[in-house]
ZAMARGU-4260 file (C-alpha; in steps of 0.2 Angstrom, whole numbers, plus 5000, padded with zeros to 4 digits):
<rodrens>
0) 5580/5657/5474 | 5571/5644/5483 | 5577/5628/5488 | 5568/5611/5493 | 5573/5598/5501
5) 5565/5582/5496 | 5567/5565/5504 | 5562/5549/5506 | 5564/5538/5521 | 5557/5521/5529
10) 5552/5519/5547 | 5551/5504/5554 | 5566/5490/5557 | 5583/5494/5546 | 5601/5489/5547
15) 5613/5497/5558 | 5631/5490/5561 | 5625/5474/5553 | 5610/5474/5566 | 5592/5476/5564
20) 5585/5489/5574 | 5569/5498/5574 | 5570/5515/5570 | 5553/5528/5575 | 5562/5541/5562
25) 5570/5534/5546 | 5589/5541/5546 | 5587/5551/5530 | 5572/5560/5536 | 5584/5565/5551
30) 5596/5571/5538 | 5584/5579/5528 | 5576/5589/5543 | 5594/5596/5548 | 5597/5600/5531
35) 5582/5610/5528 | 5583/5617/5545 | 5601/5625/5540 | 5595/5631/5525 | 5577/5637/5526
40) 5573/5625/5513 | 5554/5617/5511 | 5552/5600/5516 | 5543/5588/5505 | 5540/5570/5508
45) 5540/5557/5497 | 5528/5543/5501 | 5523/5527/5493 | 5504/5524/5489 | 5508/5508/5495
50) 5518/5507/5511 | 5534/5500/5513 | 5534/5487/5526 | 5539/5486/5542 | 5549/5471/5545
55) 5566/5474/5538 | 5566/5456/5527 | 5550/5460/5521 | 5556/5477/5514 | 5570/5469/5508
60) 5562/5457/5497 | 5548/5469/5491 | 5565/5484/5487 | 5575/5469/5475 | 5558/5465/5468
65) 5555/5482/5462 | 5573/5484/5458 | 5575/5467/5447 | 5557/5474/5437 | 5562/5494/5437
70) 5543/5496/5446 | 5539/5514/5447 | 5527/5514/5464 | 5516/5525/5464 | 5517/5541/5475
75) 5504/5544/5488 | 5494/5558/5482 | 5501/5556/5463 | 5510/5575/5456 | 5507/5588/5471
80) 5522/5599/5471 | 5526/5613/5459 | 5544/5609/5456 | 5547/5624/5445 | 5545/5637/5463
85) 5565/5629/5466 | 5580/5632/5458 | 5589/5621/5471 | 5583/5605/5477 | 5591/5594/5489
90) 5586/5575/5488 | 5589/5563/5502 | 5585/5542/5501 | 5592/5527/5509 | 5603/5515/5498
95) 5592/5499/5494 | 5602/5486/5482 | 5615/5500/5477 | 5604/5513/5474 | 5588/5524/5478
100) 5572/5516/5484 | 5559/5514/5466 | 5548/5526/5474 | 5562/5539/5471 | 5564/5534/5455
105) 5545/5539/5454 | 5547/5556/5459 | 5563/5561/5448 | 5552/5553/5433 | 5539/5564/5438
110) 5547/5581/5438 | 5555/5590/5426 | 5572/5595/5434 | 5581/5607/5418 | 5589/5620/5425
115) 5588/5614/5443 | 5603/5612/5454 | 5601/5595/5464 | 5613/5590/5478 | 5611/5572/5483
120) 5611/5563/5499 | 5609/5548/5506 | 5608/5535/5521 | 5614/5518/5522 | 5623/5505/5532
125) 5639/5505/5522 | 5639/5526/5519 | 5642/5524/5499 | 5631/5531/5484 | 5633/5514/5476
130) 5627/5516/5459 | 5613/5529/5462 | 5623/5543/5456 | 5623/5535/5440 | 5607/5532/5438
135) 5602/5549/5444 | 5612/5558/5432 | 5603/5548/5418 | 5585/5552/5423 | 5590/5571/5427
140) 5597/5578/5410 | 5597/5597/5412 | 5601/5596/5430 | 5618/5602/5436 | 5620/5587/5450
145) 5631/5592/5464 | 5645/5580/5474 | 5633/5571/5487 | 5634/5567/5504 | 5632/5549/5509
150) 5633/5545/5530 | 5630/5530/5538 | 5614/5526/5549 | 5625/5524/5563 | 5633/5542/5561
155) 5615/5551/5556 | 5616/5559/5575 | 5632/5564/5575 | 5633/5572/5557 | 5631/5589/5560
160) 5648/5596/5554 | 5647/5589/5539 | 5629/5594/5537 | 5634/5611/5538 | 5650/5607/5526
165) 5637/5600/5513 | 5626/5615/5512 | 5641/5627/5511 | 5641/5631/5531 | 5659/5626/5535
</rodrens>
């Protein structure tokens, strides 16, 4: 069997503690790196065509934008990844507005999942799944979807133990 881990992450300025800070390596690209890292996984990157920006408010406002209107942004480099080489996929995103950056939804719209076990993970500033879960489960029908792992930005460095618990380590 082979596993991925797929992810999604923004670089730039994002909330920790209630602060802006700037970050030169998104928290769930940290995450993802360890996971893949424990697991001999592939890493894949999901990127927007179009950049998310820098500035924490701007992102903000562009997320509930693309939230309120269920846009789909386009993936840089459109389809490029033959999902049907993994049985297990591991898929990492922050927590925008309760749940998974549009750009995520993208991807999961893009693949056909059947068959695939997906184990979820996330970042944010409040270290919830908000409504994501739900969403996921009613874009990935087929898909046996594991308990997910939700830490905190604040915790990313420190989250090796339960890491290791997540991908069955501990």
């Amino acid at each position: 069997m082979k596993t991925l881990v797929a992810y999604f992450s923004h670089v730039g300025e994002n909330l920790q503690n209630n602060e802006i800070v700037e970050l030169k390596k998104g928290n769930t690209e940290v995450v993802a790196e360890k996971i893949a890292a424990l697991t001999g996984a592939d890493l894949y990157k999901i990127e927007e065509d179009e950049p998310y920006p820098f500035k924490y408010e701007d992102c903000l406002r562009r997320a509930r934008r693309e939230d309120e209107n269920n846009e789909h942004p386009a993936m840089k480099g459109g389809v490029r990844l033959n999902i049907d080489d993994y049985d297990q996929i591991y898929i990492g995103f922050p927590i925008w507005y309760r749940t998974y950056p549009r750009v995520v939804a993208t991807f999961l719209e893009t693949y056909d999942f059947s068959g695939k076990t997906v184990y979820p993970f996330c970042t944010n500033d409040e270290g919830t799944f908000g409504i994501s879960l739900l969403e996921m489960q009613g874009v990935l029908k087929g898909a046996e979807i594991t308990d997910g792992l939700a830490i905190r930005g604040v915790d990313v460095n420190d989250s090796d133990g339960r890491i290791r618990s997540f991908v069955g380590l501990l």
